[in-house]
Gaussian input, Z-matrix of N, CA and C with variables (Angstrom, degrees):
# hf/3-21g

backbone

0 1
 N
 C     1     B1
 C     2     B2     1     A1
 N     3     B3     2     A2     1     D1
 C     4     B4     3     A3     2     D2
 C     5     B5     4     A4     3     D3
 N     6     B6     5     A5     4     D4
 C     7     B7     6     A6     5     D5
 C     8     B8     7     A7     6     D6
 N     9     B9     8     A8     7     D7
 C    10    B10     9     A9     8     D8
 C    11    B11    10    A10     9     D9
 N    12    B12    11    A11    10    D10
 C    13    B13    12    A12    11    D11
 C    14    B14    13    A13    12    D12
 N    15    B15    14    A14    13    D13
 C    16    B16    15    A15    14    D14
 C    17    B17    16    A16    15    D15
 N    18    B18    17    A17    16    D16
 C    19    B19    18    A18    17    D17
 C    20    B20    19    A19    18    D18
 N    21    B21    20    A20    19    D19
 C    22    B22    21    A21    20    D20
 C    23    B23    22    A22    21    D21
 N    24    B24    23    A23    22    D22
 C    25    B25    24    A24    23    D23
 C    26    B26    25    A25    24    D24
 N    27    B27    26    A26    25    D25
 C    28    B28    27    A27    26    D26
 C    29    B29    28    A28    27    D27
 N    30    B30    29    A29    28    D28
 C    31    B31    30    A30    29    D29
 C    32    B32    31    A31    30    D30
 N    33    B33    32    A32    31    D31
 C    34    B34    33    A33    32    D32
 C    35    B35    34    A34    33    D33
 N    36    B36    35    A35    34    D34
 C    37    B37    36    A36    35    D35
 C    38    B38    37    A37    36    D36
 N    39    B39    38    A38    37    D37
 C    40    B40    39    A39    38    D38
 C    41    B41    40    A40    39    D39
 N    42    B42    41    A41    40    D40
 C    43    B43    42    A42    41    D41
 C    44    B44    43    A43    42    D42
 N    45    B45    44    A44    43    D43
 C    46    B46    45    A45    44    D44
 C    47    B47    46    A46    45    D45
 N    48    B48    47    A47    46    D46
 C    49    B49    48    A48    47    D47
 C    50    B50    49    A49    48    D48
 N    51    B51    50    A50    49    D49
 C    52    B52    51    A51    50    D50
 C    53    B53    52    A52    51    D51
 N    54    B54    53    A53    52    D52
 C    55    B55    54    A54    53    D53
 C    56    B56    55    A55    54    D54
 N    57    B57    56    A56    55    D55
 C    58    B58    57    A57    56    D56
 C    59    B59    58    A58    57    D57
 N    60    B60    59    A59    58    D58
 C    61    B61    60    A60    59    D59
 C    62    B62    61    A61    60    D60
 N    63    B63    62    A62    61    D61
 C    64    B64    63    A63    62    D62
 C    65    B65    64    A64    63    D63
 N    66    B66    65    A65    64    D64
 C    67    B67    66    A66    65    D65
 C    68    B68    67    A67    66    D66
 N    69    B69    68    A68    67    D67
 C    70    B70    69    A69    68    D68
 C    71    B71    70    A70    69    D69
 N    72    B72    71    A71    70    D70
 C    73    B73    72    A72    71    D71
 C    74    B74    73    A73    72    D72
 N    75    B75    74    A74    73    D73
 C    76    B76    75    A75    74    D74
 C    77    B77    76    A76    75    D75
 N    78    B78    77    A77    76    D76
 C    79    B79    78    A78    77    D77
 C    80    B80    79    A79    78    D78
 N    81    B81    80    A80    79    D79
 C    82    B82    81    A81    80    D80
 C    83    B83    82    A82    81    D81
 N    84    B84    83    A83    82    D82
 C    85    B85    84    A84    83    D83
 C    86    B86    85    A85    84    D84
 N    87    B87    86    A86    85    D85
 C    88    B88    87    A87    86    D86
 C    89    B89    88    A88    87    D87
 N    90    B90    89    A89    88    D88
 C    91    B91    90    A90    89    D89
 C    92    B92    91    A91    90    D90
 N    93    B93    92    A92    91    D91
 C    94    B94    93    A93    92    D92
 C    95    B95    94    A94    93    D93
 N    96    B96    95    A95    94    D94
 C    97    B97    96    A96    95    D95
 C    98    B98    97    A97    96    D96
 N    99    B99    98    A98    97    D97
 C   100   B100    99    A99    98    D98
 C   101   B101   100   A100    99    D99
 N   102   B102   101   A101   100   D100
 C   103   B103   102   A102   101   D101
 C   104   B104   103   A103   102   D102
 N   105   B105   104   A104   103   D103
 C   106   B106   105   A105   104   D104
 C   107   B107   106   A106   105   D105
 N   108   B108   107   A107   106   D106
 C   109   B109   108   A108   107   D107
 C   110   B110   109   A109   108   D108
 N   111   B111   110   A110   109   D109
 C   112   B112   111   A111   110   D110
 C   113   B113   112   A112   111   D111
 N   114   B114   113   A113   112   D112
 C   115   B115   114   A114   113   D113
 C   116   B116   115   A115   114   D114
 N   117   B117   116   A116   115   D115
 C   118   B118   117   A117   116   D116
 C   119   B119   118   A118   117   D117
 N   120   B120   119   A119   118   D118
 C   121   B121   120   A120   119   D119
 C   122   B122   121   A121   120   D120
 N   123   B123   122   A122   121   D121
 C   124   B124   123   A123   122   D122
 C   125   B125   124   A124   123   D123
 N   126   B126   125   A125   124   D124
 C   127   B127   126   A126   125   D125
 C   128   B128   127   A127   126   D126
 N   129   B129   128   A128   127   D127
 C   130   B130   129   A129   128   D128
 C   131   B131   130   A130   129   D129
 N   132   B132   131   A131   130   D130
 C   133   B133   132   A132   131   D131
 C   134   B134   133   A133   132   D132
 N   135   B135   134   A134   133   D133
 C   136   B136   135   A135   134   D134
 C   137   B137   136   A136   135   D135
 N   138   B138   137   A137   136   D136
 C   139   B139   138   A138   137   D137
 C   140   B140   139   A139   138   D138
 N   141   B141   140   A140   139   D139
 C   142   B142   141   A141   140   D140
 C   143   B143   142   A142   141   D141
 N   144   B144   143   A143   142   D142
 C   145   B145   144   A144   143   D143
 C   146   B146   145   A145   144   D144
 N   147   B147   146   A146   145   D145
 C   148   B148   147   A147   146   D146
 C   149   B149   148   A148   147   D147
 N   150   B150   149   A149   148   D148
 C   151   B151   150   A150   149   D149
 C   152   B152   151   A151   150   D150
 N   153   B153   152   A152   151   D151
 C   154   B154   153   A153   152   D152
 C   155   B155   154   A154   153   D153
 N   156   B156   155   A155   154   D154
 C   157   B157   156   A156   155   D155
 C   158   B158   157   A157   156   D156
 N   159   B159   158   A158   157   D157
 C   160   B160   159   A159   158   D158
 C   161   B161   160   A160   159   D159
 N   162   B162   161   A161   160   D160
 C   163   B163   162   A162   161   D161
 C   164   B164   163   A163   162   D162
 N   165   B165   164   A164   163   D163
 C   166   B166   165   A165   164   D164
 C   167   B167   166   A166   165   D165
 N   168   B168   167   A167   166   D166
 C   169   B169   168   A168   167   D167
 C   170   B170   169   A169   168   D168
 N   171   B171   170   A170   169   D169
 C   172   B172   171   A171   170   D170
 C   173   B173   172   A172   171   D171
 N   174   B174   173   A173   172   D172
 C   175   B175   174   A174   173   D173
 C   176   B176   175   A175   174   D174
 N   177   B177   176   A176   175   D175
 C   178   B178   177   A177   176   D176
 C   179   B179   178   A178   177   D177
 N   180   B180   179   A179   178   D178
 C   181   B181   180   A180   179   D179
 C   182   B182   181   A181   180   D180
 N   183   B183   182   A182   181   D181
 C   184   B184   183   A183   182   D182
 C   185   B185   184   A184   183   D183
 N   186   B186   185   A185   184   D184
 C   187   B187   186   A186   185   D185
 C   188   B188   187   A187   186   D186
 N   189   B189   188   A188   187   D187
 C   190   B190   189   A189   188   D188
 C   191   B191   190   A190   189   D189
 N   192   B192   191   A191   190   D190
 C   193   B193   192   A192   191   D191
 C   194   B194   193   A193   192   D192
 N   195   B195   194   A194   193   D193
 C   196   B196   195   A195   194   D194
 C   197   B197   196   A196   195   D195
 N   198   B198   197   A197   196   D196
 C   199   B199   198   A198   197   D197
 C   200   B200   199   A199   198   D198
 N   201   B201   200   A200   199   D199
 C   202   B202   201   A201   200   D200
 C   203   B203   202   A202   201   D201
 N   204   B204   203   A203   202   D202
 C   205   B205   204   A204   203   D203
 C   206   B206   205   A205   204   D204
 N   207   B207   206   A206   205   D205
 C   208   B208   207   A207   206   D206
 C   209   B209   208   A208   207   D207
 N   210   B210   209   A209   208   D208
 C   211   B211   210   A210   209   D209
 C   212   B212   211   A211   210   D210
 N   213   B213   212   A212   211   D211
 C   214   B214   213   A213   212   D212
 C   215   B215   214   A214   213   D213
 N   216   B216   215   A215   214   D214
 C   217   B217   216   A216   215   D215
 C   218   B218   217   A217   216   D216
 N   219   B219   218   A218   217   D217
 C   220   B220   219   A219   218   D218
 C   221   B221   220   A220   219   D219
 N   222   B222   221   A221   220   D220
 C   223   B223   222   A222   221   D221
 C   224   B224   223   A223   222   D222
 N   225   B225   224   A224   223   D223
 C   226   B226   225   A225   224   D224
 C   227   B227   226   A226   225   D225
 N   228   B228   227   A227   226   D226
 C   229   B229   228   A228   227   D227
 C   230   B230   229   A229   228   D228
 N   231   B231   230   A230   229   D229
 C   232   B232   231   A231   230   D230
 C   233   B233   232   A232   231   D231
 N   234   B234   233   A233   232   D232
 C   235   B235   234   A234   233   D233
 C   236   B236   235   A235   234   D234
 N   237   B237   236   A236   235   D235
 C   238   B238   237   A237   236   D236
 C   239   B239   238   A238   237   D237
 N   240   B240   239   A239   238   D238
 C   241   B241   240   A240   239   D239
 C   242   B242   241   A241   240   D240
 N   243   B243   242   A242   241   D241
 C   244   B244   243   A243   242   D242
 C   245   B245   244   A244   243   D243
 N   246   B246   245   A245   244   D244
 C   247   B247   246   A246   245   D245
 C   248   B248   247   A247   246   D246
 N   249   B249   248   A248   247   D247
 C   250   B250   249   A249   248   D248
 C   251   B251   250   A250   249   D249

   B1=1.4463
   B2=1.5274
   B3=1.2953
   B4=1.7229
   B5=1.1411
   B6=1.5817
   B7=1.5797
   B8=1.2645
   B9=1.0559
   B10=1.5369
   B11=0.9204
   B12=1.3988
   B13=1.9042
   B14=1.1431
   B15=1.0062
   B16=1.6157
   B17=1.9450
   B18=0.9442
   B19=1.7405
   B20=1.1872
   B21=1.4783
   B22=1.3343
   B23=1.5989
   B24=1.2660
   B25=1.2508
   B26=1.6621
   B27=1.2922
   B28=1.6896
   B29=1.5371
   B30=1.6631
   B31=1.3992
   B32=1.4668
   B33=1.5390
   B34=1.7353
   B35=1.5012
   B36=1.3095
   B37=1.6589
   B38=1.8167
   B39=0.8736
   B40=1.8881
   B41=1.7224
   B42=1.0709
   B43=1.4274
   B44=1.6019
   B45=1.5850
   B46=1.6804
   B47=1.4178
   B48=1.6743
   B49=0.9352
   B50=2.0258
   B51=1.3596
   B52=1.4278
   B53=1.2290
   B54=0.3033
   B55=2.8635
   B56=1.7474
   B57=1.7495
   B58=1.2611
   B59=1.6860
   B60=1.2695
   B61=1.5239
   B62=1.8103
   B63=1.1941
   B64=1.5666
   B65=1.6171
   B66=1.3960
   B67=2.1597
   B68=1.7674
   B69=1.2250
   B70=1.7593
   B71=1.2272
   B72=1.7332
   B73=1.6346
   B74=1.6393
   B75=1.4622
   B76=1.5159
   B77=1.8899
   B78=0.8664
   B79=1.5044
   B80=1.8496
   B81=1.4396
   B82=1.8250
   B83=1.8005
   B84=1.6301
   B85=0.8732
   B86=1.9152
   B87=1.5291
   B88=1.4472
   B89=1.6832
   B90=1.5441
   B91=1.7294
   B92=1.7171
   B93=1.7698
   B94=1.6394
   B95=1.5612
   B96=1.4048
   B97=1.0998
   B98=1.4252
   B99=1.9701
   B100=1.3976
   B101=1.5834
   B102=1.0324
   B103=1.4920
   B104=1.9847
   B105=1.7321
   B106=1.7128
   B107=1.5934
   B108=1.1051
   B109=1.1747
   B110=2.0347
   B111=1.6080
   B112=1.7342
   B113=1.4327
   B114=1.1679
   B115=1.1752
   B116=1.8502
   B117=2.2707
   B118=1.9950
   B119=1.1819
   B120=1.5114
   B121=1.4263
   B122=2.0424
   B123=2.0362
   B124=1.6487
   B125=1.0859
   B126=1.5970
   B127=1.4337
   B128=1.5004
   B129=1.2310
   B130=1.5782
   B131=1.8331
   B132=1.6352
   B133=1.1321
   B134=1.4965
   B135=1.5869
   B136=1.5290
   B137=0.7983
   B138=1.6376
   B139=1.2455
   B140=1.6081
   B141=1.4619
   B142=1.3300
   B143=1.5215
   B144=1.2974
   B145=1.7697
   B146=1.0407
   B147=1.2127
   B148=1.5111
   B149=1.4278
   B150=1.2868
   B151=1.6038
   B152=1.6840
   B153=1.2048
   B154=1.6662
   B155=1.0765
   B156=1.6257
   B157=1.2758
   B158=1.8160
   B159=1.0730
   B160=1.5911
   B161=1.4470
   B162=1.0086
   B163=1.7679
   B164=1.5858
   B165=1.5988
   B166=1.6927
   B167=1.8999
   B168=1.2236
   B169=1.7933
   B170=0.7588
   B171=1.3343
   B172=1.4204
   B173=1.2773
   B174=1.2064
   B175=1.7154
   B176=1.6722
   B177=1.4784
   B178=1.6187
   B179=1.4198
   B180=1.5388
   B181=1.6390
   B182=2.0447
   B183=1.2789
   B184=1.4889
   B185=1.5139
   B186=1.4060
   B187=1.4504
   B188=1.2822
   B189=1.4764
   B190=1.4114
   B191=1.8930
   B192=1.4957
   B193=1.3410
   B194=1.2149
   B195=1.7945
   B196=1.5849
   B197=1.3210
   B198=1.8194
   B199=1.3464
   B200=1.2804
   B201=1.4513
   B202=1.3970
   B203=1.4830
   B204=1.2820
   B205=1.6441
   B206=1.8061
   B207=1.7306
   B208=1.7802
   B209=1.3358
   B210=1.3968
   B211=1.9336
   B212=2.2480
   B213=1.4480
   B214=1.2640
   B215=1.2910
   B216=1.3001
   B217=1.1473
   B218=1.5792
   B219=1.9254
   B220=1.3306
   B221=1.5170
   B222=1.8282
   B223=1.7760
   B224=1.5526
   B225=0.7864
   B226=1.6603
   B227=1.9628
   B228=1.4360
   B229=1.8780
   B230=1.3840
   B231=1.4999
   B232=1.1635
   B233=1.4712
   B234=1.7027
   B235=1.0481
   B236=1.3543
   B237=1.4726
   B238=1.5071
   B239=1.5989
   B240=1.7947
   B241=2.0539
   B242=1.6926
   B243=1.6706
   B244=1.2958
   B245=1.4985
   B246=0.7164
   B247=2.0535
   B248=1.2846
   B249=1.6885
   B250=1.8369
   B251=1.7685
   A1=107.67
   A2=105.81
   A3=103.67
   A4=118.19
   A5=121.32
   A6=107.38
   A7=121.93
   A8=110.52
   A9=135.36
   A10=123.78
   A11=173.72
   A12=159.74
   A13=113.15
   A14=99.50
   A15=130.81
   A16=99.74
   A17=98.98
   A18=85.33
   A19=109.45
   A20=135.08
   A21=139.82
   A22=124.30
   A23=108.52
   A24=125.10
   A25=94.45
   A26=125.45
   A27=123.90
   A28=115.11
   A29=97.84
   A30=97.48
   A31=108.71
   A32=117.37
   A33=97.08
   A34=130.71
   A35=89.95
   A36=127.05
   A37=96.72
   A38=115.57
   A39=97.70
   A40=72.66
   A41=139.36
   A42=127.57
   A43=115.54
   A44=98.37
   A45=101.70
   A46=121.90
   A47=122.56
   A48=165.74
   A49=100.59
   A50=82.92
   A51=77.39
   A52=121.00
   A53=106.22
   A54=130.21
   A55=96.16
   A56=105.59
   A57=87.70
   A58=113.85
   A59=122.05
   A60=121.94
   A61=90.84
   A62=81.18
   A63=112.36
   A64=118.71
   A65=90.00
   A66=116.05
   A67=98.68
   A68=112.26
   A69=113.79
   A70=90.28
   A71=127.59
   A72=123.02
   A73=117.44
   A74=124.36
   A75=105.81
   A76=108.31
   A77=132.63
   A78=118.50
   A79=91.77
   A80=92.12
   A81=90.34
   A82=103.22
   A83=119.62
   A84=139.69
   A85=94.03
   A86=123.70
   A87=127.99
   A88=96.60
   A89=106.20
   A90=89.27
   A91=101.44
   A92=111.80
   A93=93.31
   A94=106.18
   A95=141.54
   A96=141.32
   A97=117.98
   A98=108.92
   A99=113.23
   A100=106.73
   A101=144.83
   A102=143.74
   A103=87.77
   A104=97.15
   A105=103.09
   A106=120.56
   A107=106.41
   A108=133.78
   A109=118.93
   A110=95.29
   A111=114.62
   A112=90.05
   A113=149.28
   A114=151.09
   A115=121.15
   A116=76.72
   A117=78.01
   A118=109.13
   A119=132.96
   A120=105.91
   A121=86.72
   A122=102.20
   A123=85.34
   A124=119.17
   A125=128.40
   A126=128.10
   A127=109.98
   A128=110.56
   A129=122.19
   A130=112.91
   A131=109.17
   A132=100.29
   A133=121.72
   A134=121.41
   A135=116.85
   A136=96.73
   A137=94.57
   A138=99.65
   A139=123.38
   A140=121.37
   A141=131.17
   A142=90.96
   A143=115.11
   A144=103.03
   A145=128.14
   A146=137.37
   A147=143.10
   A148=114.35
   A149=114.82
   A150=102.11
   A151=130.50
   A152=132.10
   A153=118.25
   A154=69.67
   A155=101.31
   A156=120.10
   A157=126.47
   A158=123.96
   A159=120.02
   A160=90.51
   A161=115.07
   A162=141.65
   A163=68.45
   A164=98.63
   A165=115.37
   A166=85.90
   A167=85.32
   A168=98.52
   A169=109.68
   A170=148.18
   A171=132.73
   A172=141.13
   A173=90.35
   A174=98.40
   A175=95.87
   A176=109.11
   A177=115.77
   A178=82.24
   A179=149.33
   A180=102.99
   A181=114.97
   A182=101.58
   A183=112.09
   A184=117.67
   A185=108.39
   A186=115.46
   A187=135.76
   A188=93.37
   A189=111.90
   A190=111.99
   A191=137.10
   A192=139.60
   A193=96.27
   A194=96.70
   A195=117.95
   A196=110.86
   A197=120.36
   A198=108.78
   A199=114.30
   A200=130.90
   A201=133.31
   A202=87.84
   A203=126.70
   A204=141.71
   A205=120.54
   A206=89.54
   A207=108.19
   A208=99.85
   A209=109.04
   A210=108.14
   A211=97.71
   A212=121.45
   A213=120.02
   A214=112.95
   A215=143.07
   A216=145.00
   A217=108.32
   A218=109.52
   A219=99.09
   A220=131.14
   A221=105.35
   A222=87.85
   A223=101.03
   A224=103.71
   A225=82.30
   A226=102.08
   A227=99.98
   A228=116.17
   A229=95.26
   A230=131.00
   A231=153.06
   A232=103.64
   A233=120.09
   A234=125.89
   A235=123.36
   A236=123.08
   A237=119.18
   A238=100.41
   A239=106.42
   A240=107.95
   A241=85.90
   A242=136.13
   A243=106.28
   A244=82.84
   A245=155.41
   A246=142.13
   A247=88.66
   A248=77.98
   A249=95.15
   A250=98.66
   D1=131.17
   D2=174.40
   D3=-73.32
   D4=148.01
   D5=155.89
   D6=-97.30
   D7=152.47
   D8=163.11
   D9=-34.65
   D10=67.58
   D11=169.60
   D12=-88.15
   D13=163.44
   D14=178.66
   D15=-39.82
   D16=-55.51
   D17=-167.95
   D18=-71.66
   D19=-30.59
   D20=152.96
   D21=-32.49
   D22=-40.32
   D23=-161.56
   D24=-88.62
   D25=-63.15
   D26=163.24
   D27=-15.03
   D28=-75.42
   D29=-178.37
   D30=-47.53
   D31=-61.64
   D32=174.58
   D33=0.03
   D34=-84.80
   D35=-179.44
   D36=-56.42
   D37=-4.17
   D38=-165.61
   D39=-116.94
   D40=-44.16
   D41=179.24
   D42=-44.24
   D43=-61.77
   D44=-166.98
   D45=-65.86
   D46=-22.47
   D47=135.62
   D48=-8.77
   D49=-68.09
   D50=176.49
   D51=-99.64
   D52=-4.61
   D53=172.89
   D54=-76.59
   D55=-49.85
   D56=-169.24
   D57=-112.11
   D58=-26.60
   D59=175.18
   D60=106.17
   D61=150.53
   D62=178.50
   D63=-49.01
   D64=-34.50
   D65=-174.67
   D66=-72.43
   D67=-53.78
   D68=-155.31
   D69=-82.14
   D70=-67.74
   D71=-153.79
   D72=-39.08
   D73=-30.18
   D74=167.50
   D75=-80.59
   D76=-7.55
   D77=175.74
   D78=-78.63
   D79=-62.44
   D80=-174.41
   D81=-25.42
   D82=-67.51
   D83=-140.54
   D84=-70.65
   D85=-37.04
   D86=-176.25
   D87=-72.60
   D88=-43.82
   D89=-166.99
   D90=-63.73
   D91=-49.10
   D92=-162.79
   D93=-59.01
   D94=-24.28
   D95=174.89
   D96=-36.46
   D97=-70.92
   D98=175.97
   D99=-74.18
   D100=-10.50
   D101=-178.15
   D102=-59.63
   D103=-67.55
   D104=-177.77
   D105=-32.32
   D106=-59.19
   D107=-172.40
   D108=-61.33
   D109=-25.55
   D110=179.73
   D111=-92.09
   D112=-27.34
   D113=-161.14
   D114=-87.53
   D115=-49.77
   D116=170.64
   D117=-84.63
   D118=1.70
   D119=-159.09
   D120=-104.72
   D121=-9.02
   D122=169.96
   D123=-86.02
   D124=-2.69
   D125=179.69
   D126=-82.16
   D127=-22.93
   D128=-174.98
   D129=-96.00
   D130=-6.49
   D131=175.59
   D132=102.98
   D133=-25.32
   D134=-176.84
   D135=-100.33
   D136=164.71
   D137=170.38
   D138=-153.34
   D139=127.43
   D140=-125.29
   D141=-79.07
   D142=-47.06
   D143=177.62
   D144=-58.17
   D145=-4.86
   D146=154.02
   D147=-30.22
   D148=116.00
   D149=159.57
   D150=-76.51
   D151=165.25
   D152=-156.65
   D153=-87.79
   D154=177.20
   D155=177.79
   D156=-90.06
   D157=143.90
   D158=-155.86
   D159=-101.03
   D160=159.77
   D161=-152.69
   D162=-111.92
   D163=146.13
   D164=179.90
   D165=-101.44
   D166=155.11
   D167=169.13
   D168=-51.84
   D169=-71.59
   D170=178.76
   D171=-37.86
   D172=-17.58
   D173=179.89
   D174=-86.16
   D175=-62.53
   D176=-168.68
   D177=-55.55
   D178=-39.88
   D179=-166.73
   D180=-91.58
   D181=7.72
   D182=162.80
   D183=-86.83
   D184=-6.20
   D185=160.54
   D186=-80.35
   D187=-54.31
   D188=-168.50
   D189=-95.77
   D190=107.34
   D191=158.09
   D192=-40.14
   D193=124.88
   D194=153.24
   D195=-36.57
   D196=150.90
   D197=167.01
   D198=-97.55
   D199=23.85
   D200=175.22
   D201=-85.53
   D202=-76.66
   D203=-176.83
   D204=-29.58
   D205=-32.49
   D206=-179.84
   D207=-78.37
   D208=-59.38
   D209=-161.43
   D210=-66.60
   D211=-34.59
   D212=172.14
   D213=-60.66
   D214=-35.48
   D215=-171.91
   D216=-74.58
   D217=-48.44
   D218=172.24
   D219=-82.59
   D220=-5.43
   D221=160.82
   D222=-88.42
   D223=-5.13
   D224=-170.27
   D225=-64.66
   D226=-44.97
   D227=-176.66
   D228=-48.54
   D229=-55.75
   D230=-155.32
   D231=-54.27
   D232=-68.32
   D233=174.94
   D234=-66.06
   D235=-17.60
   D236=-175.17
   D237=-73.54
   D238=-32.19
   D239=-157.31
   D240=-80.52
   D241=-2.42
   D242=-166.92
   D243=-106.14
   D244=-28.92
   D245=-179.48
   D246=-43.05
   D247=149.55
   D248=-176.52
   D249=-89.09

């Protein structure tokens, strides 16, 4: 099997270069990229269109303090630091 080098690889690029024009070779070059990339992530199982997963309400409201409870808590702080 031959290998590949660097000067091999030029000519490549100096071929498509002229096959495809200066305008197309980076689109060419973005699609085979994500084409690669749709391929390993199906051999590996993920999969990128998935949306993450959403926190159920209950959880986000075991996270997040009411803001009735927030704004009461800070007058309450408010009025204790102004007594003399």
């Amino acid at each position: 099997m031959p290998n590949i080098g660097p000067f091999e690889l030029v000519i490549v690029l100096i071929i498509a270069l002229v096959f495809l024009g200066p305008k197309r070779l980076p689109d060419i070059g973005r699609s085979l990229g994500s084409g690669m990339r749709q391929f390993k992530d199906g051999l590996s199982g993920q999969d990128a269109e998935t949306p993450p997963e959403t926190i159920p309400a209950e959880a986000r409201a075991a996270e997040e303090p009411e803001p009735d409870v927030v704004a009461a808590d800070t007058a309450e702080q408010a009025s204790t630091s102004a007594r003399p």
